[in-house]
PDB file of N, CA, C and O in Angstrom, chain B, residues numbered from 101:
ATOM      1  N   UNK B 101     -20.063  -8.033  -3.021  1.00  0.00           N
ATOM      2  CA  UNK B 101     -19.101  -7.299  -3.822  1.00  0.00           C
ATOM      3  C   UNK B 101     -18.788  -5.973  -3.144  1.00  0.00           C
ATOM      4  O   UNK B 101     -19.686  -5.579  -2.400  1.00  0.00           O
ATOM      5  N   UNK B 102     -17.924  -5.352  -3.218  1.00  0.00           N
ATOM      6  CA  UNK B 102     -17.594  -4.155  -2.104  1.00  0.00           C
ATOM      7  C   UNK B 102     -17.370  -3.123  -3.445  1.00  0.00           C
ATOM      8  O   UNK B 102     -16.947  -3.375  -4.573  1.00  0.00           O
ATOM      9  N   UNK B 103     -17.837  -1.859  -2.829  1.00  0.00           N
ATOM     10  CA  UNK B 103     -17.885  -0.848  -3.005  1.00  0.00           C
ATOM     11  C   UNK B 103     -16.401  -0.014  -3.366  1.00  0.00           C
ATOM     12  O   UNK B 103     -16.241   0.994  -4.055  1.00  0.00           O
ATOM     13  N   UNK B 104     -15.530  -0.734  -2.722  1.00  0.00           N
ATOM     14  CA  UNK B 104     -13.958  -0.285  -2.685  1.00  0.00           C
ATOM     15  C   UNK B 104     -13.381  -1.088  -3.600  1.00  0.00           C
ATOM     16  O   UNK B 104     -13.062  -2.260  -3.396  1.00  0.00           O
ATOM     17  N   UNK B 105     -13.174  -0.208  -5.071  1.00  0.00           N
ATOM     18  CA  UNK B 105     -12.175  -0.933  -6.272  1.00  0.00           C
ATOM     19  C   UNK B 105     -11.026   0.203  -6.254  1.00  0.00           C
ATOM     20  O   UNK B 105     -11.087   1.429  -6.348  1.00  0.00           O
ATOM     21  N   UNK B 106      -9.766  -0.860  -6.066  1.00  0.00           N
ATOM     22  CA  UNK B 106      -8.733  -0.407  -5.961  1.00  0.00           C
ATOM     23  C   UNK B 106      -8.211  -0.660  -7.118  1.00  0.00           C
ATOM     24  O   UNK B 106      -8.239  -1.861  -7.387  1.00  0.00           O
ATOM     25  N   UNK B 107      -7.556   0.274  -8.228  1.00  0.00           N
ATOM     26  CA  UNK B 107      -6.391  -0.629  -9.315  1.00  0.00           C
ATOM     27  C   UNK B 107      -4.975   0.163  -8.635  1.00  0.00           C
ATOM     28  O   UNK B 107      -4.817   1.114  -7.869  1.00  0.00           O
ATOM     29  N   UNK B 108      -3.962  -0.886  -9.442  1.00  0.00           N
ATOM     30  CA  UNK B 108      -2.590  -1.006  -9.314  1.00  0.00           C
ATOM     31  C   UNK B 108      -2.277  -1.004 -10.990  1.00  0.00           C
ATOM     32  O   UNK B 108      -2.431  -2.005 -11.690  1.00  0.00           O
ATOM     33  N   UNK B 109      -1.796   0.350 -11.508  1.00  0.00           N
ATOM     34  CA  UNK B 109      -1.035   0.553 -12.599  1.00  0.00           C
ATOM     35  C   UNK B 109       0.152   0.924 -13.249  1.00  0.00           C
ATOM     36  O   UNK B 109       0.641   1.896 -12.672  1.00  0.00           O
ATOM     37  N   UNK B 110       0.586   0.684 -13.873  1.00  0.00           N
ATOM     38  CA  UNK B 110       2.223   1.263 -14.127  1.00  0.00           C
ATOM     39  C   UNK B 110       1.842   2.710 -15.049  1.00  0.00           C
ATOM     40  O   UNK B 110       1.022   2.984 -15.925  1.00  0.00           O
ATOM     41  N   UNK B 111       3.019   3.509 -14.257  1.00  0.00           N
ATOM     42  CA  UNK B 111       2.887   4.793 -14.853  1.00  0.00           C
ATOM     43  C   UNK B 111       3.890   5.908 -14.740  1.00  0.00           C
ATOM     44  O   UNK B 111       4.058   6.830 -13.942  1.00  0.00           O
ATOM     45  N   UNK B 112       4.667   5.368 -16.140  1.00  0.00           N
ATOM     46  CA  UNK B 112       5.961   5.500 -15.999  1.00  0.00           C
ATOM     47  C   UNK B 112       7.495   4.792 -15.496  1.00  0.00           C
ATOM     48  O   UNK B 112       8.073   3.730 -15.730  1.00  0.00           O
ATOM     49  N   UNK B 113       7.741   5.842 -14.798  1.00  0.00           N
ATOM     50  CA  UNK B 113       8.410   5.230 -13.959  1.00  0.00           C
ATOM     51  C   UNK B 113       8.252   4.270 -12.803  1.00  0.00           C
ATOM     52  O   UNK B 113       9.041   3.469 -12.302  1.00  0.00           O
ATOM     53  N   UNK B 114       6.426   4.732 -12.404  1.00  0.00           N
ATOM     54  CA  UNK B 114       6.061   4.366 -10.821  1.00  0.00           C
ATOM     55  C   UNK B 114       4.688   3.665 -11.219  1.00  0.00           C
ATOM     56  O   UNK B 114       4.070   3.654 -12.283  1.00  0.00           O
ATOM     57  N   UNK B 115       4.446   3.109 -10.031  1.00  0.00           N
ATOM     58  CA  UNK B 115       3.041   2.348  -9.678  1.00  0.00           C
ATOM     59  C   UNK B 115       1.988   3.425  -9.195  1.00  0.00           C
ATOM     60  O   UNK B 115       2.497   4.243  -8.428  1.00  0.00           O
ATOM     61  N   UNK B 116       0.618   3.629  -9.462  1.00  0.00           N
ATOM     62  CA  UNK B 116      -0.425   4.387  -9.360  1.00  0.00           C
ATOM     63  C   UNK B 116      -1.236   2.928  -8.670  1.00  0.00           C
ATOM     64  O   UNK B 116      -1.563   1.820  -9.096  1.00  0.00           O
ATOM     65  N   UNK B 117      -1.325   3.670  -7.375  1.00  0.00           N
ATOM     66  CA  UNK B 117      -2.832   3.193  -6.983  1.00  0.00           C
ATOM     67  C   UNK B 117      -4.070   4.333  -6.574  1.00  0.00           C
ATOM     68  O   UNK B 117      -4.088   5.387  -5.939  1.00  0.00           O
ATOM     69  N   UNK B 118      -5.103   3.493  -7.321  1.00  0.00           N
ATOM     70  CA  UNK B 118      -6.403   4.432  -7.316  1.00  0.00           C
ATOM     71  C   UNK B 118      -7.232   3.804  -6.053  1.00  0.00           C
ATOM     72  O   UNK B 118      -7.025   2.687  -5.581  1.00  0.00           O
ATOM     73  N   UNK B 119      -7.901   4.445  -5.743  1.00  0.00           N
ATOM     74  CA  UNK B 119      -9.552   3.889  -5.031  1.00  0.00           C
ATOM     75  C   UNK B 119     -10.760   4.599  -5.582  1.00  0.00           C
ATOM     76  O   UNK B 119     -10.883   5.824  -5.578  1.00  0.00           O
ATOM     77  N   UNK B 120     -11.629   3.761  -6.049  1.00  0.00           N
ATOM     78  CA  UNK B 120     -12.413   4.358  -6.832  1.00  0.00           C
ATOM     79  C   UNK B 120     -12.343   5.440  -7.734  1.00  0.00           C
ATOM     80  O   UNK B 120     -12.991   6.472  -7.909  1.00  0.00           O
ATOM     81  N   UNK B 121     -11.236   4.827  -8.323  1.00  0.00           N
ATOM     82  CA  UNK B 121     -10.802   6.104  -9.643  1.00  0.00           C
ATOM     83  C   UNK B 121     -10.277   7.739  -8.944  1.00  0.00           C
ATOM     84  O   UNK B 121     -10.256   8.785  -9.593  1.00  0.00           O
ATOM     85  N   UNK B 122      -9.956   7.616  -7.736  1.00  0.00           N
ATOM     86  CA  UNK B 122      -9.284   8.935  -7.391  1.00  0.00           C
ATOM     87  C   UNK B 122      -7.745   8.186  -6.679  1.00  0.00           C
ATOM     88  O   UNK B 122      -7.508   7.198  -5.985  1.00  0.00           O
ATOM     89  N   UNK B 123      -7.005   9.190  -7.250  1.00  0.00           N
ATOM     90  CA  UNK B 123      -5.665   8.691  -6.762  1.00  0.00           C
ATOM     91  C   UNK B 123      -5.372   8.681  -5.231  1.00  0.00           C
ATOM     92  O   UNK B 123      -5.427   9.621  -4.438  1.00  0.00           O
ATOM     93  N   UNK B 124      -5.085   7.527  -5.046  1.00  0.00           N
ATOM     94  CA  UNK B 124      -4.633   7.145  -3.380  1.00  0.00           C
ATOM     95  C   UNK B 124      -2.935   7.282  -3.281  1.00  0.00           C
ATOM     96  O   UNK B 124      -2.499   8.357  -2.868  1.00  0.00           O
ATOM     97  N   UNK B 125      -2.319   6.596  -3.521  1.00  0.00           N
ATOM     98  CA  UNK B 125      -0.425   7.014  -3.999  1.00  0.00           C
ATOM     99  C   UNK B 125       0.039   6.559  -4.573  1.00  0.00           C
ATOM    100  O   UNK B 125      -0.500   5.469  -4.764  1.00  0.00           O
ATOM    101  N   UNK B 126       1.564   6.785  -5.550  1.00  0.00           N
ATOM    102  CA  UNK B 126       2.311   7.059  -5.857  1.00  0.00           C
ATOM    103  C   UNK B 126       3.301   6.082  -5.470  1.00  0.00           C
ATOM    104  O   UNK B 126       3.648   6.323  -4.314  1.00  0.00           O
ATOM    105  N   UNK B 127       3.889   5.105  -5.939  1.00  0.00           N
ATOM    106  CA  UNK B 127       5.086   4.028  -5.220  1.00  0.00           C
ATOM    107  C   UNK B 127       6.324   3.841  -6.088  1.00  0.00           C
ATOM    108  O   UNK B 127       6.398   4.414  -7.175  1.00  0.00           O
ATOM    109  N   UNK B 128       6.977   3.311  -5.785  1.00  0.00           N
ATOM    110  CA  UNK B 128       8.213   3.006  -6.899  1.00  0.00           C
ATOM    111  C   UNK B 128       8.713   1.503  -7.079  1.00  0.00           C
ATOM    112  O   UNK B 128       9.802   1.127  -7.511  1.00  0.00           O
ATOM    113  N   UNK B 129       7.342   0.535  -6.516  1.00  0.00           N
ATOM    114  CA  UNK B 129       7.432  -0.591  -6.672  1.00  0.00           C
ATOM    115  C   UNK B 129       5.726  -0.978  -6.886  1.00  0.00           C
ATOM    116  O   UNK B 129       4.828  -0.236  -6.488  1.00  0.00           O
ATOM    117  N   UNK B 130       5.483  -2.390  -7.648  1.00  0.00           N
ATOM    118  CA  UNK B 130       4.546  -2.667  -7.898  1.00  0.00           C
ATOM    119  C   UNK B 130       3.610  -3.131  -6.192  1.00  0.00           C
ATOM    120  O   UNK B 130       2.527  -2.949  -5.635  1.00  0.00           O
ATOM    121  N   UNK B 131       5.204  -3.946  -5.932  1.00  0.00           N
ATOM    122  CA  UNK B 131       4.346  -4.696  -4.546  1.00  0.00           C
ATOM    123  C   UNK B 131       4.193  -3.468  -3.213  1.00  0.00           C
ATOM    124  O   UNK B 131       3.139  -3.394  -2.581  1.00  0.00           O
ATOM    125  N   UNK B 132       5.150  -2.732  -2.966  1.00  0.00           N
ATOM    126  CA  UNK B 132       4.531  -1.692  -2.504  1.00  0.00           C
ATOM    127  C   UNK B 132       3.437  -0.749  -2.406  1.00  0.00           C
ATOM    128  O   UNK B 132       3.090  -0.212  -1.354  1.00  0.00           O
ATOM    129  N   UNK B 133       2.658  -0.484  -4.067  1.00  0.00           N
ATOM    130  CA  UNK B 133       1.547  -0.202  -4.613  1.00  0.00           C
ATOM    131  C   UNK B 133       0.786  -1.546  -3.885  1.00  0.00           C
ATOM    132  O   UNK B 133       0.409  -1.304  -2.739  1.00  0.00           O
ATOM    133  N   UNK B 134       0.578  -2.553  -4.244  1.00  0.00           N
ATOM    134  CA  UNK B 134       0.006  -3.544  -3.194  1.00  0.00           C
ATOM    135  C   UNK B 134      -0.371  -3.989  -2.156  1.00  0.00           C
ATOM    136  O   UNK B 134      -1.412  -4.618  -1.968  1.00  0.00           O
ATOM    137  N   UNK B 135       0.556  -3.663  -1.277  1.00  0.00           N
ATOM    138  CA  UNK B 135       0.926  -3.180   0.243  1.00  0.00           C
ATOM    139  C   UNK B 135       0.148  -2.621   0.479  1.00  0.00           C
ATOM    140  O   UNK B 135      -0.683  -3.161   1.209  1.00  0.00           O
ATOM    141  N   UNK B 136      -0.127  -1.089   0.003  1.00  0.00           N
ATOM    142  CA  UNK B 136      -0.892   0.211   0.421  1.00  0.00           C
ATOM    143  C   UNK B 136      -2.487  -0.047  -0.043  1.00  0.00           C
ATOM    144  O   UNK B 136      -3.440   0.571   0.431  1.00  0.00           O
ATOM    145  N   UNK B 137      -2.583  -1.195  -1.172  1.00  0.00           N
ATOM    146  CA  UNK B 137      -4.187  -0.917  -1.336  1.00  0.00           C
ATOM    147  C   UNK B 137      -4.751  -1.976  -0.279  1.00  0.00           C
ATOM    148  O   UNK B 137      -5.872  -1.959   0.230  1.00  0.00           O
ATOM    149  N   UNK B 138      -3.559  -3.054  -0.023  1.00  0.00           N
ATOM    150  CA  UNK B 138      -4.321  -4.073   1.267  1.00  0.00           C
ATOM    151  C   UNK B 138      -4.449  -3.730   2.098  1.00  0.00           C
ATOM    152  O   UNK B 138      -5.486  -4.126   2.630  1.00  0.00           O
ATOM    153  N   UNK B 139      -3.542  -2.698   2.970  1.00  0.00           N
ATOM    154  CA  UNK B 139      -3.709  -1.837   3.909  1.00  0.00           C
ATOM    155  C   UNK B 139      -4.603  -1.152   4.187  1.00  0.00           C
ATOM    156  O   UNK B 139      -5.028  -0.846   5.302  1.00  0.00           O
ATOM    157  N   UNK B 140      -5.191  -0.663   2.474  1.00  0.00           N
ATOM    158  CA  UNK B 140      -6.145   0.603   2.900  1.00  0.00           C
ATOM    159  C   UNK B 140      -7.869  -0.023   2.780  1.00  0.00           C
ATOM    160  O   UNK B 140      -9.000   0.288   3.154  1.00  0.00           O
ATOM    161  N   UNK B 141      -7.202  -1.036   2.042  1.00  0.00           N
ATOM    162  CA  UNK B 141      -8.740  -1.994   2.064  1.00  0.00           C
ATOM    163  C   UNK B 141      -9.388  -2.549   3.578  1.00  0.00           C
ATOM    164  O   UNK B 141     -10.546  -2.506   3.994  1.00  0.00           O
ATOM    165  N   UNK B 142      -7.879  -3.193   4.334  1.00  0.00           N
ATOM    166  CA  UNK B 142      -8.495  -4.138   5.545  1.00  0.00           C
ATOM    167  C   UNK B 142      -9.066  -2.335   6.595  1.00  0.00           C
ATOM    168  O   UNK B 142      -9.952  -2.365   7.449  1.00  0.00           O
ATOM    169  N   UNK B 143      -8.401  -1.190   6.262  1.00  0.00           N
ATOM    170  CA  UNK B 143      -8.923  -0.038   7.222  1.00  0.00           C
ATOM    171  C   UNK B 143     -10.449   0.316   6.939  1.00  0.00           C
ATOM    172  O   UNK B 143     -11.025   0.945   7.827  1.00  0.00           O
ATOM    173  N   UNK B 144     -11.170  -0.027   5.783  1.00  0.00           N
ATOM    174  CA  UNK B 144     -11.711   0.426   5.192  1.00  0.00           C
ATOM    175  C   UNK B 144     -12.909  -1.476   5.598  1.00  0.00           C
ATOM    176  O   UNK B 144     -14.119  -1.339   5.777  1.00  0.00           O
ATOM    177  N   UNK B 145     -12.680  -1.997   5.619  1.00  0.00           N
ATOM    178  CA  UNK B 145     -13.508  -3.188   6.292  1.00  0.00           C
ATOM    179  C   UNK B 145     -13.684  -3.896   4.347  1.00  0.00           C
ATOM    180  O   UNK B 145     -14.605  -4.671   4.090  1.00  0.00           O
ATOM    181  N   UNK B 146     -13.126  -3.653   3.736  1.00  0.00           N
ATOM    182  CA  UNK B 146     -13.840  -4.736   2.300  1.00  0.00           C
ATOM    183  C   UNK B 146     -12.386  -3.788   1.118  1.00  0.00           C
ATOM    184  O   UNK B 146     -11.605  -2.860   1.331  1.00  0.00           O
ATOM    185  N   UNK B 147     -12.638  -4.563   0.083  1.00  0.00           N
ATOM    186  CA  UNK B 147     -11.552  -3.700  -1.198  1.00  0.00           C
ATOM    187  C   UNK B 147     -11.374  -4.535  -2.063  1.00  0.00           C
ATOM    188  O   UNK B 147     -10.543  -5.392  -1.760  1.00  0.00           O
ATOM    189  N   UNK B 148     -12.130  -4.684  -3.660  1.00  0.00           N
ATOM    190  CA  UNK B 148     -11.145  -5.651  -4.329  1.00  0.00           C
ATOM    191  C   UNK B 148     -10.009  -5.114  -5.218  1.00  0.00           C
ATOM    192  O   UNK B 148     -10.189  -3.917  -5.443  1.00  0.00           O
ATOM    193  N   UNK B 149      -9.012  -5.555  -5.737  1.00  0.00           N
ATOM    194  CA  UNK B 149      -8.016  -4.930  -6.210  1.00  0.00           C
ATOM    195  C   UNK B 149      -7.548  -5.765  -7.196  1.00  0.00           C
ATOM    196  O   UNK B 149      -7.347  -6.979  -7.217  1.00  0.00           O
ATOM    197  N   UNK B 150      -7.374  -4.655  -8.232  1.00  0.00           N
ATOM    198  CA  UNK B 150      -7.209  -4.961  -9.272  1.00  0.00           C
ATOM    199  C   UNK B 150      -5.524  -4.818  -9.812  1.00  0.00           C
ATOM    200  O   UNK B 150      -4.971  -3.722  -9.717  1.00  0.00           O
ATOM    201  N   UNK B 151      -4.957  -5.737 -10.245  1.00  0.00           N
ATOM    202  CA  UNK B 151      -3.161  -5.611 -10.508  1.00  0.00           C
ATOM    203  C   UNK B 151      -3.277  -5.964 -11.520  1.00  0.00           C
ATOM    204  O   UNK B 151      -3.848  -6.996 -11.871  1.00  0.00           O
ATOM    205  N   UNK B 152      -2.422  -4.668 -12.613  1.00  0.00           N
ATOM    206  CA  UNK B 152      -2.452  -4.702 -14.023  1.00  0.00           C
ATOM    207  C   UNK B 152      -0.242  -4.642 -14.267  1.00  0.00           C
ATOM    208  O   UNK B 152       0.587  -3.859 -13.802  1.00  0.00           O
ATOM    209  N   UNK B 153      -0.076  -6.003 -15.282  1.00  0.00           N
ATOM    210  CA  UNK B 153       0.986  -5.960 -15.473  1.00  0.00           C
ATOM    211  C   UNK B 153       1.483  -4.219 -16.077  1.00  0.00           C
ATOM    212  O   UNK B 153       0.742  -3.238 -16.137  1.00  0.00           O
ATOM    213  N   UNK B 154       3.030  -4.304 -16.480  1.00  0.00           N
ATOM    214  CA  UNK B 154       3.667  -2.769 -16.771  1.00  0.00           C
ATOM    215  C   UNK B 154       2.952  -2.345 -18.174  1.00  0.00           C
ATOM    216  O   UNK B 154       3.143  -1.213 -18.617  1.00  0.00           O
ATOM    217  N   UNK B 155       2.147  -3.255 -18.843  1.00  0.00           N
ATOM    218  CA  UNK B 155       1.513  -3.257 -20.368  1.00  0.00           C
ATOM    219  C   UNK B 155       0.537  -2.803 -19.880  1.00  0.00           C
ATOM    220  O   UNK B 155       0.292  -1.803 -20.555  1.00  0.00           O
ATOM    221  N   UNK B 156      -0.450  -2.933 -18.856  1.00  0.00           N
ATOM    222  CA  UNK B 156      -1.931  -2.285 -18.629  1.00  0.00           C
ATOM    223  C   UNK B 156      -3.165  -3.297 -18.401  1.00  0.00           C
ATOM    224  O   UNK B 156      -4.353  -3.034 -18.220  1.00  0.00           O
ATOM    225  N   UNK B 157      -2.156  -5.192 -18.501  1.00  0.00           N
ATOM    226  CA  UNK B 157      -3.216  -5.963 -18.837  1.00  0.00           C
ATOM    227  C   UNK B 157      -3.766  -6.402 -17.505  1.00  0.00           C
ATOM    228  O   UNK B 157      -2.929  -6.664 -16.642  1.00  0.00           O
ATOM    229  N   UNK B 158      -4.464  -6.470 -17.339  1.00  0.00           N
ATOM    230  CA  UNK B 158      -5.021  -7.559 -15.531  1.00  0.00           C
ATOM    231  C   UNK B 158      -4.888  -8.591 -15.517  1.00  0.00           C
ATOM    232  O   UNK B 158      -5.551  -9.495 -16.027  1.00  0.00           O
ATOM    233  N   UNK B 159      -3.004  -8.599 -14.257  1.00  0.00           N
ATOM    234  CA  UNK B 159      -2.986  -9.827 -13.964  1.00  0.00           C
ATOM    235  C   UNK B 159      -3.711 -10.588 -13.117  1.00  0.00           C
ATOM    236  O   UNK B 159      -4.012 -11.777 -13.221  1.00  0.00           O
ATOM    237  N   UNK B 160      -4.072  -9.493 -11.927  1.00  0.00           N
ATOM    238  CA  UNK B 160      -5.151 -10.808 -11.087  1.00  0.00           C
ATOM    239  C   UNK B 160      -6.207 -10.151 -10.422  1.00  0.00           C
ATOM    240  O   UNK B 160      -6.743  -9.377 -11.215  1.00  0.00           O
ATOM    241  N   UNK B 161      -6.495 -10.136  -9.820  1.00  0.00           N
ATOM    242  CA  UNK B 161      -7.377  -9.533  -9.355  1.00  0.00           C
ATOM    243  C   UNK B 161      -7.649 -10.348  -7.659  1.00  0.00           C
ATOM    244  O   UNK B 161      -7.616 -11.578  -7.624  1.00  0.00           O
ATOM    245  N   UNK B 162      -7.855  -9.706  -6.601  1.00  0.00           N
ATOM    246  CA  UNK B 162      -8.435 -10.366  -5.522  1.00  0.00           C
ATOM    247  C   UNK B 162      -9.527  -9.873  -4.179  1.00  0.00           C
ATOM    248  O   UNK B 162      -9.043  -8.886  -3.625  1.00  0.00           O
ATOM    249  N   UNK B 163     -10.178 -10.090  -3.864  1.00  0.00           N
ATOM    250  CA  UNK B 163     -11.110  -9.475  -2.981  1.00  0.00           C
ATOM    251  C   UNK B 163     -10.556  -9.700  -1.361  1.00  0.00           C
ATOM    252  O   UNK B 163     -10.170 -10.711  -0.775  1.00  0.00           O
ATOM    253  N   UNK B 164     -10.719  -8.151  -0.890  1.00  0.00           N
ATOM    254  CA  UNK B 164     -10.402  -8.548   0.527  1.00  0.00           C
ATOM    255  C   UNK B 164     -11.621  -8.219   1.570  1.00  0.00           C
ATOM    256  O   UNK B 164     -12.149  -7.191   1.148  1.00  0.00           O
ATOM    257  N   UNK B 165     -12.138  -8.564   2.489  1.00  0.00           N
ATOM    258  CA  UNK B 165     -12.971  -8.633   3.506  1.00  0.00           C
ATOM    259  C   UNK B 165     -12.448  -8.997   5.048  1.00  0.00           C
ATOM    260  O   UNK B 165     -12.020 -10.040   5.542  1.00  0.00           O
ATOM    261  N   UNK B 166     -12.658  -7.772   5.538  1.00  0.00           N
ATOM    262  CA  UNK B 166     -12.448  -7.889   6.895  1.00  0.00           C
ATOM    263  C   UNK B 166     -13.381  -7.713   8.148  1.00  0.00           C
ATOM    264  O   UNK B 166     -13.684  -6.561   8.460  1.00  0.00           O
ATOM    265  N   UNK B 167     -13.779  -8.585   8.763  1.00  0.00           N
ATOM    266  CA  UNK B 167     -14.654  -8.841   9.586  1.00  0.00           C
ATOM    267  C   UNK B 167     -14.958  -7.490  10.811  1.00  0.00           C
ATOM    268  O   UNK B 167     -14.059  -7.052  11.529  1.00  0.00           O
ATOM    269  N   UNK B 168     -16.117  -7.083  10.836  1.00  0.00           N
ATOM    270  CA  UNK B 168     -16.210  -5.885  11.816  1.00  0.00           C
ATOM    271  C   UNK B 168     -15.496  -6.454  13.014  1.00  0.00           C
ATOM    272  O   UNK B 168     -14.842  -7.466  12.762  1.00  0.00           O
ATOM    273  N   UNK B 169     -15.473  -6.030  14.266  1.00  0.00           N
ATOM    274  CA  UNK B 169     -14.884  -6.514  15.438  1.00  0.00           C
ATOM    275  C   UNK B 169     -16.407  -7.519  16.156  1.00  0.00           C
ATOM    276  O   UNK B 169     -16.289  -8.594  16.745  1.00  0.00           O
ATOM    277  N   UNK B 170     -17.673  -6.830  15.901  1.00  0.00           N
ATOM    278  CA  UNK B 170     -18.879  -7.723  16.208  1.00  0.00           C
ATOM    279  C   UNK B 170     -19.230  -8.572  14.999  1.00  0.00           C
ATOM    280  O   UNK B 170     -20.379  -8.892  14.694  1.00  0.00           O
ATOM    281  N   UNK B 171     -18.427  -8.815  14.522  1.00  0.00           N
ATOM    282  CA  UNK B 171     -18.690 -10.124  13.370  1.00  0.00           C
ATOM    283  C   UNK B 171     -17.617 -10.909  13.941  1.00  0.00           C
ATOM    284  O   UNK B 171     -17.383 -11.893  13.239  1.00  0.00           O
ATOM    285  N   UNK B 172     -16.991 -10.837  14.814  1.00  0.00           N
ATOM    286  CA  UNK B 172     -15.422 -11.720  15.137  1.00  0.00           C
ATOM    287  C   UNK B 172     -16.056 -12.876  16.195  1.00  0.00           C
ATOM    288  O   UNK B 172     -15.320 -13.729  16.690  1.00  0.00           O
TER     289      UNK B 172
END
C-alpha cells in the first residue's frame, strides 16, 4: 500500500488535487486534476488516487506503482 494518497475533488468551479491532505493544484478539468496526480505519483515511485464525482462521492479509486530503475 503506498504512502502517497492522492484525492481528486470538485471545488467549485475547479478540481483540487491533494497529496496527503496538502494541496498539490488547482485545475479546471477533472481529467487534468488526474493527469497531474499520475504524473506526480509515477515521479514519486508509488500513489493511490482517489476520484470523487462533482457530489464528493468516490468514483474509483486506483493504485499506481512504478518500478525503481534496479527493479527493471
Amino acid at each position: 500500500m503506498s504512502a502517497n494518497h492522492f484525492q481528486i475533488l470538485a471545488n467549485s468551479e475547479a478540481w483540487v488535487v491533494t497529496l496527503s491532505g496538502k494541496h498539490l493544484a488547482t485545475c479546471r478539468s477533472r481529467a487534468e486534476a488526474y493527469d497531474i496526480a499520475c504524473k506526480k505519483a509515477e515521479e514519486l515511485g508509488s500513489g493511490e488516487i482517489f476520484v470523487h464525482d462533482a457530489t464528493g462521492e468516490l468514483e474509483f479509486r486506483e493504485n499506481i506503482h512504478t518500478p525503481r530503475r534496479e527493479d527493471r
